[in-house]
TORKOL-4160 file (C-alpha; in steps of 0.2 Angstrom, whole numbers, padded with zeros to 4 digits, m for minus):
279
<pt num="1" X="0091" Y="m0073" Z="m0040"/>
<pt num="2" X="0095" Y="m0064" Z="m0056"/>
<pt num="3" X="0108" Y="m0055" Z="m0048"/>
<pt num="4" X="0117" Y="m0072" Z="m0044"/>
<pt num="5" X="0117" Y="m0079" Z="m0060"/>
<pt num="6" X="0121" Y="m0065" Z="m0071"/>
<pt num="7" X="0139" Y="m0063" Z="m0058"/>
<pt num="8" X="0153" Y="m0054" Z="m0068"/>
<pt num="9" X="0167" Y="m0069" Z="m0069"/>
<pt num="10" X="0181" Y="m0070" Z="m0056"/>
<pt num="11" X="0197" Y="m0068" Z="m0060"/>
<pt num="12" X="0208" Y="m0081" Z="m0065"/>
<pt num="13" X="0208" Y="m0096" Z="m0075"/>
<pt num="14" X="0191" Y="m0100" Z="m0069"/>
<pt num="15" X="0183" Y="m0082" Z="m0074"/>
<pt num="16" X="0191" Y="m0085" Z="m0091"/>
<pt num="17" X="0183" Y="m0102" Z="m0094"/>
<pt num="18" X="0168" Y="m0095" Z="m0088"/>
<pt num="19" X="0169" Y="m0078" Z="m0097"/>
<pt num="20" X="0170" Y="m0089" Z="m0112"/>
<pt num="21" X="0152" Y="m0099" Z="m0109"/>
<pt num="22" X="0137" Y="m0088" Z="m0118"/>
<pt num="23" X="0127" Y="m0077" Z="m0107"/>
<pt num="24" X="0108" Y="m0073" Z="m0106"/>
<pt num="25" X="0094" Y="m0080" Z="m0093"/>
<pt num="26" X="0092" Y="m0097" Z="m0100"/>
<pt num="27" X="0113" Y="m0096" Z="m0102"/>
<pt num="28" X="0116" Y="m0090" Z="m0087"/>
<pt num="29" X="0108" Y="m0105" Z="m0078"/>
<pt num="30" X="0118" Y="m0116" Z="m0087"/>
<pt num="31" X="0136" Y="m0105" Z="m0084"/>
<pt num="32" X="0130" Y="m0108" Z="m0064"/>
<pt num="33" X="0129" Y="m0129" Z="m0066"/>
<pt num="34" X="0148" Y="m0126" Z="m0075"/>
<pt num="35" X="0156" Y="m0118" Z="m0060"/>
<pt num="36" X="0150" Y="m0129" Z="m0048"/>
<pt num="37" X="0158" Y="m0141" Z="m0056"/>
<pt num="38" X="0173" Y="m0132" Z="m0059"/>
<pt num="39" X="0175" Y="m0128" Z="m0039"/>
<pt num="40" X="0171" Y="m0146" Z="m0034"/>
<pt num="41" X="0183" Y="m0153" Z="m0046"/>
<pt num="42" X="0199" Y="m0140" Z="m0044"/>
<pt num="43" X="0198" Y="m0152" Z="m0029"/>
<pt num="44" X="0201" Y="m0167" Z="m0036"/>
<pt num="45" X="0212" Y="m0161" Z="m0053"/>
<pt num="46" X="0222" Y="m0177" Z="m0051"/>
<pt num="47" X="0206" Y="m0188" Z="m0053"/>
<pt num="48" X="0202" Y="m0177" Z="m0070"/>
<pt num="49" X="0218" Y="m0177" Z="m0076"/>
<pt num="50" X="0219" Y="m0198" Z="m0074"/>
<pt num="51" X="0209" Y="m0198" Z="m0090"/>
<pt num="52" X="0218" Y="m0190" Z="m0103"/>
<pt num="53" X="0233" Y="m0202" Z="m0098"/>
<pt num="54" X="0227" Y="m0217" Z="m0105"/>
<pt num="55" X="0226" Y="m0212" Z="m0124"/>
<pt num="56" X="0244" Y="m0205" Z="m0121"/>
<pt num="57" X="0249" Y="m0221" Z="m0114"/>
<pt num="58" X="0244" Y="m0230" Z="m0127"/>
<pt num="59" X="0253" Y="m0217" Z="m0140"/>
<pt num="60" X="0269" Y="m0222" Z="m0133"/>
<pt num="61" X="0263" Y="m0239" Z="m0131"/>
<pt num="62" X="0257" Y="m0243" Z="m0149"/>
<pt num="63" X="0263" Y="m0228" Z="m0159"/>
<pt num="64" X="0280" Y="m0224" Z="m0154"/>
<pt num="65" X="0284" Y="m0243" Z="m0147"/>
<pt num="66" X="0274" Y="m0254" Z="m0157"/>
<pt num="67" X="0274" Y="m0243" Z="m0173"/>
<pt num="68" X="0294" Y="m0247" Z="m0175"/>
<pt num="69" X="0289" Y="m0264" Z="m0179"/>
<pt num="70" X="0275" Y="m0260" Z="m0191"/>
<pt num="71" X="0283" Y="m0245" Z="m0201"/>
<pt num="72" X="0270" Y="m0236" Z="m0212"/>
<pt num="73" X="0253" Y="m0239" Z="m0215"/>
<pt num="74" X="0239" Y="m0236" Z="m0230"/>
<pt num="75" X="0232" Y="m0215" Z="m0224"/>
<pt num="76" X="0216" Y="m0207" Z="m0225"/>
<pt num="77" X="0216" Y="m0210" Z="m0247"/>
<pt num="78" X="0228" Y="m0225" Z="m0248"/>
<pt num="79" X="0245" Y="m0218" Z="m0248"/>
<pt num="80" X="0258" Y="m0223" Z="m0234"/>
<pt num="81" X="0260" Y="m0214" Z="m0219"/>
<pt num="82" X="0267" Y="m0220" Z="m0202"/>
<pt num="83" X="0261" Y="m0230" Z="m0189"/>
<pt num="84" X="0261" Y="m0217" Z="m0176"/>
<pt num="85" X="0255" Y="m0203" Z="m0186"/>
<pt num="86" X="0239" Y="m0214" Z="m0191"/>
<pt num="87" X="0236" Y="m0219" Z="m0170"/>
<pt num="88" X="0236" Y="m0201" Z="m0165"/>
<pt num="89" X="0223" Y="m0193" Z="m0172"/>
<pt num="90" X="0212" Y="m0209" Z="m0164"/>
<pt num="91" X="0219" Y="m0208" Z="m0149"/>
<pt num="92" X="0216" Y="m0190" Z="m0151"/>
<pt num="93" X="0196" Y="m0195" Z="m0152"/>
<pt num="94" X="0196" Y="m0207" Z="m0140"/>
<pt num="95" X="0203" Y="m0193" Z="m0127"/>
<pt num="96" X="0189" Y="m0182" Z="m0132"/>
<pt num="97" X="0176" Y="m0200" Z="m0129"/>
<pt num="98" X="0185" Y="m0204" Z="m0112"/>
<pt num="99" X="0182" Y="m0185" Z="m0104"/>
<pt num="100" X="0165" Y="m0183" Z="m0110"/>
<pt num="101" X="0158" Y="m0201" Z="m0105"/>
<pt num="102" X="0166" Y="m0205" Z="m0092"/>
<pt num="103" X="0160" Y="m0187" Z="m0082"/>
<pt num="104" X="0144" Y="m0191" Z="m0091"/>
<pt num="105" X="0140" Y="m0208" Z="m0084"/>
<pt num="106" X="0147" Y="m0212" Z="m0066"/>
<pt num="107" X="0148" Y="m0195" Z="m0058"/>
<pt num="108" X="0132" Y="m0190" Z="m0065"/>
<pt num="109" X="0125" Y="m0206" Z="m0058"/>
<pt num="110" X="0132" Y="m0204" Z="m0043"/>
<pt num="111" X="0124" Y="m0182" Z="m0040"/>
<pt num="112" X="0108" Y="m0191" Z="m0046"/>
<pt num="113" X="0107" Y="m0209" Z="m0035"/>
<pt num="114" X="0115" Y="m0204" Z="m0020"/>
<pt num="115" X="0119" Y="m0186" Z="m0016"/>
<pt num="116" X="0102" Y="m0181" Z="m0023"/>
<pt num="117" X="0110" Y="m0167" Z="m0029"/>
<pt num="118" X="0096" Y="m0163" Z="m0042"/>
<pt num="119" X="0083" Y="m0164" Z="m0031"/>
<pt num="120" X="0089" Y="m0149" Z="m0024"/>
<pt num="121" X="0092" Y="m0140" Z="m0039"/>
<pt num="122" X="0072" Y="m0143" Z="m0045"/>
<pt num="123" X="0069" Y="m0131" Z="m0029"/>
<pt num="124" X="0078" Y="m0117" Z="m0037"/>
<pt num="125" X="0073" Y="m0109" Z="m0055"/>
<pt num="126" X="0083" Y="m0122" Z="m0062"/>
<pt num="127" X="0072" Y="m0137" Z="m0075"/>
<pt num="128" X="0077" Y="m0152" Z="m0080"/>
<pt num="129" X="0084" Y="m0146" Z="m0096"/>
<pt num="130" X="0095" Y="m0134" Z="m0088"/>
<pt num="131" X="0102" Y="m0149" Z="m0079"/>
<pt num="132" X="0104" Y="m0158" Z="m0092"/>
<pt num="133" X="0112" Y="m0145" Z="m0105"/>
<pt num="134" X="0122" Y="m0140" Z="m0088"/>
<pt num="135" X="0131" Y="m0156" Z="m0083"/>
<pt num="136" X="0133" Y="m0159" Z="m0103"/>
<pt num="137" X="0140" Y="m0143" Z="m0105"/>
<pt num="138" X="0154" Y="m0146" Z="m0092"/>
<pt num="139" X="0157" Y="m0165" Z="m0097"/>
<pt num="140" X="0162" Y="m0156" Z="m0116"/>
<pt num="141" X="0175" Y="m0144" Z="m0106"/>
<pt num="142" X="0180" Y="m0158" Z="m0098"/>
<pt num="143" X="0185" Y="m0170" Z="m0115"/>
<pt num="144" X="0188" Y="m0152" Z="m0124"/>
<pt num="145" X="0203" Y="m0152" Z="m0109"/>
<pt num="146" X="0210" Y="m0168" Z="m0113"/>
<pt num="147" X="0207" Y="m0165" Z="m0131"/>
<pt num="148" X="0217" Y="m0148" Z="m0130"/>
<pt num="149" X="0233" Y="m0158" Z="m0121"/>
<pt num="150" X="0233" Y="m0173" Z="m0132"/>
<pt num="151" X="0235" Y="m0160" Z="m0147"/>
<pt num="152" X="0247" Y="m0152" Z="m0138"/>
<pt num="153" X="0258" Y="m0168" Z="m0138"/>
<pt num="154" X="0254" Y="m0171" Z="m0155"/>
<pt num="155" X="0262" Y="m0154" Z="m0162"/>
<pt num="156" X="0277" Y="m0159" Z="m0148"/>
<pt num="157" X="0279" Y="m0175" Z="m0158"/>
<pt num="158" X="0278" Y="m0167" Z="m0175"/>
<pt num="159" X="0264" Y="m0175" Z="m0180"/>
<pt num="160" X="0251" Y="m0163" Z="m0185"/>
<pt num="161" X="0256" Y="m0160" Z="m0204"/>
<pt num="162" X="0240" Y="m0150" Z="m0210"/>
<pt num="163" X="0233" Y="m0132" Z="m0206"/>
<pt num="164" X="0219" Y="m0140" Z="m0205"/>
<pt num="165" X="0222" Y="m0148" Z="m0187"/>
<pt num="166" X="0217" Y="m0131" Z="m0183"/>
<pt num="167" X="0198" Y="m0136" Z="m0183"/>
<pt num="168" X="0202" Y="m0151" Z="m0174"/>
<pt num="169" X="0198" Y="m0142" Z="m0158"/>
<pt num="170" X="0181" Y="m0138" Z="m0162"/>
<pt num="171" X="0178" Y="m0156" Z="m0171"/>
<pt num="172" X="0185" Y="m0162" Z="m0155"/>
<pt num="173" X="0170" Y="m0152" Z="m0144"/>
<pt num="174" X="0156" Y="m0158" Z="m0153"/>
<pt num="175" X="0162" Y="m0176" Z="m0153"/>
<pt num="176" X="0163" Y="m0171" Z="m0134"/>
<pt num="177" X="0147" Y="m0165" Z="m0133"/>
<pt num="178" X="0140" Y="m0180" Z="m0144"/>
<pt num="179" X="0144" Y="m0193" Z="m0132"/>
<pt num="180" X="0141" Y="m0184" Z="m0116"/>
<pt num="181" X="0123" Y="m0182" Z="m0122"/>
<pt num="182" X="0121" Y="m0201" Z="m0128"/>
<pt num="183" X="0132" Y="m0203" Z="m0110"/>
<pt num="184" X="0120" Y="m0195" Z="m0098"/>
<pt num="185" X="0104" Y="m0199" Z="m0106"/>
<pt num="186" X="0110" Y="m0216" Z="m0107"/>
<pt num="187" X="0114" Y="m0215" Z="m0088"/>
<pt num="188" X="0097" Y="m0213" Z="m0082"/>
<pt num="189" X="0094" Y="m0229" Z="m0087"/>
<pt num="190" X="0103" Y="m0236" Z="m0075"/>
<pt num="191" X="0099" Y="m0245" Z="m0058"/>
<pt num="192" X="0115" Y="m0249" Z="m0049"/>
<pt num="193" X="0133" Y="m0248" Z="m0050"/>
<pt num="194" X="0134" Y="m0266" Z="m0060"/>
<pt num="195" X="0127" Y="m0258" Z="m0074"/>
<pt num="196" X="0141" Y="m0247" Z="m0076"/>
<pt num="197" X="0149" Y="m0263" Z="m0086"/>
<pt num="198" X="0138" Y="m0261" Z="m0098"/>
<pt num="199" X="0149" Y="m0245" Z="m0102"/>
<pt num="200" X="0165" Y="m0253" Z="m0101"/>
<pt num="201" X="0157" Y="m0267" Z="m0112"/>
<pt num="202" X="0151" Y="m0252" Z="m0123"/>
<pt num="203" X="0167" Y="m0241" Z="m0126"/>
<pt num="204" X="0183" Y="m0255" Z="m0125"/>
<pt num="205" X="0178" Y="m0264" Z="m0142"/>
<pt num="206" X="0174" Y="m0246" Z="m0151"/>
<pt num="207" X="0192" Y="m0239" Z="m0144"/>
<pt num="208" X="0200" Y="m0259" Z="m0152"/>
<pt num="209" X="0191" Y="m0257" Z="m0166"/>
<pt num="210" X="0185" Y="m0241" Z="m0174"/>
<pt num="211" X="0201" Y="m0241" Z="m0184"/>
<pt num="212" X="0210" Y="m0235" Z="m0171"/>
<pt num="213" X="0224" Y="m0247" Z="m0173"/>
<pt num="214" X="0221" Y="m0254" Z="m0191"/>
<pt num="215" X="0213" Y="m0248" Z="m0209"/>
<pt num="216" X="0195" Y="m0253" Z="m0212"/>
<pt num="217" X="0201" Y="m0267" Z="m0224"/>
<pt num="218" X="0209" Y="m0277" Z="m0213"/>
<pt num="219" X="0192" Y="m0283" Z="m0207"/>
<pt num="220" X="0181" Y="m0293" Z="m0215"/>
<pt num="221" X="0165" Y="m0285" Z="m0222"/>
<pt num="222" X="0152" Y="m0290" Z="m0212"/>
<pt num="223" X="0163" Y="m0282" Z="m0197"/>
<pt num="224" X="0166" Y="m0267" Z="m0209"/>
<pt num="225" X="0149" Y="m0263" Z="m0208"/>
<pt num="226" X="0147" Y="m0264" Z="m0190"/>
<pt num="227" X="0162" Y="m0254" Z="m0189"/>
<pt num="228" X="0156" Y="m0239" Z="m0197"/>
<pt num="229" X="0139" Y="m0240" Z="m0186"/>
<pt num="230" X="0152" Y="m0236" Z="m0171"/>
<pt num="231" X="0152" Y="m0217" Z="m0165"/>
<pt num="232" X="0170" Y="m0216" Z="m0162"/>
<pt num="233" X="0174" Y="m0222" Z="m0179"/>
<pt num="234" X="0164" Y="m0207" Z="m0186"/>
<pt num="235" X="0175" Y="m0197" Z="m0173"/>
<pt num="236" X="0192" Y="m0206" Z="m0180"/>
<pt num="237" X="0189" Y="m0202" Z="m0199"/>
<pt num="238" X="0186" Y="m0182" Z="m0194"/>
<pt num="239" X="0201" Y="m0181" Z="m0182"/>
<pt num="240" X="0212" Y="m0191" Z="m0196"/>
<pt num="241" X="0204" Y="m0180" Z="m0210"/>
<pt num="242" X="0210" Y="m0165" Z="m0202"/>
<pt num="243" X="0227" Y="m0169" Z="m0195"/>
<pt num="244" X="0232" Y="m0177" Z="m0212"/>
<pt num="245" X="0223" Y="m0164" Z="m0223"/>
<pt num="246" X="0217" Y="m0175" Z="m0232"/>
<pt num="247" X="0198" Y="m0167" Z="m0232"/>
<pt num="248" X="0183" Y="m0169" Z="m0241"/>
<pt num="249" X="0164" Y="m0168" Z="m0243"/>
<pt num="250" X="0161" Y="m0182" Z="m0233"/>
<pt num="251" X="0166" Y="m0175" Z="m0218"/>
<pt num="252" X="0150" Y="m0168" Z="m0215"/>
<pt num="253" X="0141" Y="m0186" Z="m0215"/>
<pt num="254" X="0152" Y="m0187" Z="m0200"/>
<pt num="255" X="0148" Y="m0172" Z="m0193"/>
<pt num="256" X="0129" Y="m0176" Z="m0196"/>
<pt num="257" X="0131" Y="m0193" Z="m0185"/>
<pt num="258" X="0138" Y="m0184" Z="m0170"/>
<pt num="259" X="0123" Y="m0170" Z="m0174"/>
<pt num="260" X="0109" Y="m0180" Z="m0173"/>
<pt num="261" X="0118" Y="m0191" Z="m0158"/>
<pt num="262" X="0118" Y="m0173" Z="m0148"/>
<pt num="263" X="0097" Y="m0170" Z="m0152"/>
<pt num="264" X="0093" Y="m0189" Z="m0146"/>
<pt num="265" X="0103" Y="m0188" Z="m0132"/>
<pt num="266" X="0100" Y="m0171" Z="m0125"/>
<pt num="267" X="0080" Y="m0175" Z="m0127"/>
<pt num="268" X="0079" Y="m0190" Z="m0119"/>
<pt num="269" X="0092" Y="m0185" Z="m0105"/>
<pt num="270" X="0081" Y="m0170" Z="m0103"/>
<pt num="271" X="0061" Y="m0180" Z="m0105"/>
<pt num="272" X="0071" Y="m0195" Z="m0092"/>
<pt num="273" X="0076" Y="m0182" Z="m0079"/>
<pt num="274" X="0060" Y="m0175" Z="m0078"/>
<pt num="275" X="0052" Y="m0188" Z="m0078"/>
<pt num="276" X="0061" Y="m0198" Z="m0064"/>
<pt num="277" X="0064" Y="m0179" Z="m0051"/>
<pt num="278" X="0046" Y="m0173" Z="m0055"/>
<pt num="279" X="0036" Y="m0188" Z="m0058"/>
């Protein structure tokens, strides 16, 4: 069994992902849930790559089309900057939410409800918190993926302006890995397929309103302070901060949110799965 999961990577753009995943026992258990997912899903790239479509739609949409209308806008410390360069970078967040939750919640439900794909893991070496750290692991490549293309378009569109951008990558991965942990544990929760509107109900008024589309002071203050409760706000004022360059110490309150949102939800993702395959 050793010998399986400590395989030397295949060649190809598959080998490089995985040559890329860290390597040990306990790793190499984790690397094995990764390309599962990567050869079931090469079969259905078009589904994968459905996700990363919708913030660029609404970059054209809002940025490009609406942002004519509205002409500049107050940045990150007050001064004016245009429309579309204050959407991207939250669109830019809200591609790295969409790839991470959305693997995170309705195909995971789906391996765990129906295909009773984990049952059959639990009969191999693998535990419930390889399970869980594997399935997170490949919903953070996944909005890592859409992240890495929305910045792409971004530098196409000139509007990356700061060498800083260059750590939006990685900011981009932990707020992946963030919400697939919240995602997942969140997801075995759930009883049917309705509850999956909760989700919907969840994401749509963080995307409309974590100052994705308008300052913080446009709100009043009472929605101020709900505002800033909202995980994709958090994920906004880092991918701002960076692409602006406009960076400062309290990035790392930020940083700390989407921390301590990747031990609660790895834990109870890990205790729930256990719980519900063993119990």
């Amino acid at each position: 069994m050793t010998g399986t999961l400590e395989r030397p990577a295949p060649p190809g753009p598959r080998g490089l992902l995985l040559r890329v995943l860290p390597t040990g026992m306990y790793a190499g258990r984790v690397r094995v849930l990764v390309e599962r997912s990567l050869l079931v899903n090469r079969r259905a790239w078009l589904t994968v790559v459905s996700g990363f479509c919708e913030p660029l739609f609404y970059l054209f949409a809002m940025g490009v089309g609406f942002g004519r209308l509205v002409g500049e806008v107050a940045g990150p410390t007050g001064e004016p900057m245009d429309y579309v360069a204050y959407v991207a970078p939250a669109l830019l967040a809200a591609s790295a939410m969409n790839g991470a939750v959305y693997d995170a919640t309705f195909n995971i439900f789906f391996k765990f409800k129906y295909a009773k794909l984990y049952d059959a893991m639990l009969a191999t070496p693998l535990g419930p918190i390889d399970i869980a750290v594997g399935e997170i692991a490949w919903a953070l490549l996944r909005g890592g993926m859409y992240a890495c293309g929305f910045l792409a378009v971004m530098l196409g569109m000139g509007l990356i302006t700061s060498a800083w951008a260059l750590l939006a990558l990685p900011a981009a991965l932990f707020v992946a890995f963030a919400f697939a942990a919240v995602g997942m544990a969140c997801t075995t929760f759930m009883r049917s397929w309705q509850d999956f509107d909760l989700v919907q109900l969840a994401l749509m008024p963080m995307f409309l309103f974590s100052t994705t589309f308008f300052p913080l002071t446009v709100y009043p203050d009472v929605v101020q302070v709900a505002v800033r409760c909202m995980p994709l706000y958090h994920a906004i004022e880092i991918m701002r901060a960076l692409c602006t360059g406009f960076v400062d110490v309290s990035l790392l309150g930020h940083l700390a949110y989407f921390a301590v949102m990747v031990a609660v939800g790895v834990t109870v993702a890990a205790r729930r799965l256990g719980r519900l395959l063993l119990g």
